[in-house]
C-alpha positions in Angstrom: 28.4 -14.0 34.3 28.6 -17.4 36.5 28.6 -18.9 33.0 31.9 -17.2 32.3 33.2 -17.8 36.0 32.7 -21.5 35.3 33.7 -21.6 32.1 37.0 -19.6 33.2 37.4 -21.9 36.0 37.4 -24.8 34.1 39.7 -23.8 31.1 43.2 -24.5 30.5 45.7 -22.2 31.2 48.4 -19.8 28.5 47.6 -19.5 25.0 44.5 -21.9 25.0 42.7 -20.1 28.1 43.4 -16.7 26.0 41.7 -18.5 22.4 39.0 -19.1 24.8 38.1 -15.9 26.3 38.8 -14.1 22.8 35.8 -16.6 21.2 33.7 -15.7 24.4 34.4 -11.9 23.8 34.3 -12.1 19.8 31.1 -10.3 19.7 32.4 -7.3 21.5 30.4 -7.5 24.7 31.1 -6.5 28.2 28.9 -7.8 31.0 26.2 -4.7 31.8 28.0 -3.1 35.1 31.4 -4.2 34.5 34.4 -2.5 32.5 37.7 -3.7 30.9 41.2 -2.0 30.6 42.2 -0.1 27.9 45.2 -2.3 27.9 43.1 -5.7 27.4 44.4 -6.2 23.8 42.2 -9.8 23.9 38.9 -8.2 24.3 37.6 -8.1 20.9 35.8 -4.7 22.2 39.2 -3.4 22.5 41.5 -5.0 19.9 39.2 -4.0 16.9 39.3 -0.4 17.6 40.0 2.3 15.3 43.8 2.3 16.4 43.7 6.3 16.2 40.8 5.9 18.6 42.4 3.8 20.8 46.0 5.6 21.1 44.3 8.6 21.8 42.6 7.2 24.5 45.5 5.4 26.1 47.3 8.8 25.7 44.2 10.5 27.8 44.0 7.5 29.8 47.7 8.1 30.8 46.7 11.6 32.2 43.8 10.9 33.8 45.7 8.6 35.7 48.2 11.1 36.9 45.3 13.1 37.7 43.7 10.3 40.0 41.0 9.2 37.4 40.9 5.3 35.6 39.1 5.5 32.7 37.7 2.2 32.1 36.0 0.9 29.0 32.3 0.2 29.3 31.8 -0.8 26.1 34.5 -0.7 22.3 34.0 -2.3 18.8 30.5 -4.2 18.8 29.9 -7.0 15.8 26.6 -5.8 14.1 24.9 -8.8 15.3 25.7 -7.8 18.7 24.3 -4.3 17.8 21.4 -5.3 16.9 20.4 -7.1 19.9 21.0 -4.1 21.8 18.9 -2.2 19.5 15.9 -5.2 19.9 16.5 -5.1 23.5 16.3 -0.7 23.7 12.6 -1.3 21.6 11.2 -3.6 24.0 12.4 -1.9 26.8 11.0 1.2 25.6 8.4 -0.1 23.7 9.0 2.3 20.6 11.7 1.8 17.9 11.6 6.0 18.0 12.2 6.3 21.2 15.1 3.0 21.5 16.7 4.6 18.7 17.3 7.8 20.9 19.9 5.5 22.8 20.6 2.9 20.4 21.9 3.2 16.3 21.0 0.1 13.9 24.1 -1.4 13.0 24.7 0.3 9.8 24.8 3.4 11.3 26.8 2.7 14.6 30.5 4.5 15.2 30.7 1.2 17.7 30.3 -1.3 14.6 33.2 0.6 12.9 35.2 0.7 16.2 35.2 4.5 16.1 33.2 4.7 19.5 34.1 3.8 23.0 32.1 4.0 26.0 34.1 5.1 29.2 33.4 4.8 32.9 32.6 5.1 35.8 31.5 8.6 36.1 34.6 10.8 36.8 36.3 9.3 34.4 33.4 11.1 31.8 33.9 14.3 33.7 37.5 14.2 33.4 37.1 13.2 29.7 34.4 15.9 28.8 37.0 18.7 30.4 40.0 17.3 28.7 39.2 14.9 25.8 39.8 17.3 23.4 43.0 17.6 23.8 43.4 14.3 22.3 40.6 14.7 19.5 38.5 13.0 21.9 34.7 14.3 22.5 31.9 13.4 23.9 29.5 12.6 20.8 26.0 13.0 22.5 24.5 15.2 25.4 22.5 12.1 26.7 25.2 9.8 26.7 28.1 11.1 28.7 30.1 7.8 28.5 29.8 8.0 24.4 33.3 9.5 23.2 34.7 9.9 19.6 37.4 10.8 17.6 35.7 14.3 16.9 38.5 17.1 16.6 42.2 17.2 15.8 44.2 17.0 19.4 43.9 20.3 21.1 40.8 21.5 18.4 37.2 22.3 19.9 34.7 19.6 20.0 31.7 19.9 18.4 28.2 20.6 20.4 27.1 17.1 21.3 24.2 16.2 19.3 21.2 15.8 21.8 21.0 11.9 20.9 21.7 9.2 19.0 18.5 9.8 17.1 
């Protein structure tokens, strides 16, 4: 994070400044305890969404914000490599591929890697989405991982029971 400060602080400004942050966001990544607009079309987490994905959740992001709620964007679209390392970091962490995989998909089978999963925040912004999501197709994919939301349902269908994990 000071890394990107300095870097930031340091770079040119207009279109070179923007090159720059895009190659230091290429991989999809979002510092851990920070979140990005749904409207930061630079952030590679963002701009290589599924773009049914991402209208519906600018459209639920709309009325959540008439409702009070910001729904912020924890995590998008994640490079495989990128994927990966979360998955290597969720085995030592939990010292059990079983148990990291619970929380974490191999790239080959992540919705993030395709761009068809987004991560919202902070917390009220997953209640409102679990009460309302499917009215845009949106549900929450996973009943440990009430940030996790995909394009599950048509707009105003039922979501499907979460699945209890990513496992």
């Amino acid at each position: 994070m000071l890394l990107l400060a300095v870097v930031t602080a340091c770079a040119p400004a207009g279109p070179q400044a923007a090159s720059l942050q895009m190659k230091m966001t290429e991989d999809g990544s979002i510092p851990e305890n920070e979140s990005i607009s749904l409207d930061d079309d630079k952030h590679a987490a963002i701009a290589r969404l599924d773009p049914a994905l991402l209208a519906a959740m600018r459209k639920a992001a709309a009325d959540a914000k008439l409702a009070g709620v910001e729904l912020r964007v924890t995590s998008g679209w994640r490079s495989p490599e990128y994927q990966q390392r979360l998955l290597d970091e969720a085995v030592e962490l939990y010292r059990s591929e079983k148990e990291a995989r619970r929380w974490v998909h191999p790239p080959d089978k992540s919705a993030h890697v395709t761009g068809k999963a987004i991560d919202i925040g902070p917390t009220n912004a997953d209640d409102w989405l679990i009460q309302h999501g499917s009215d845009y197709g949106l549900c929450q994919a996973y009943a440990n991982e009430m940030w996790h939301f995909e394009l599950l349902t048509t707009p105003g269908g039922q979501c499907p029971q979460p699945q209890s994990n990513a496992g």
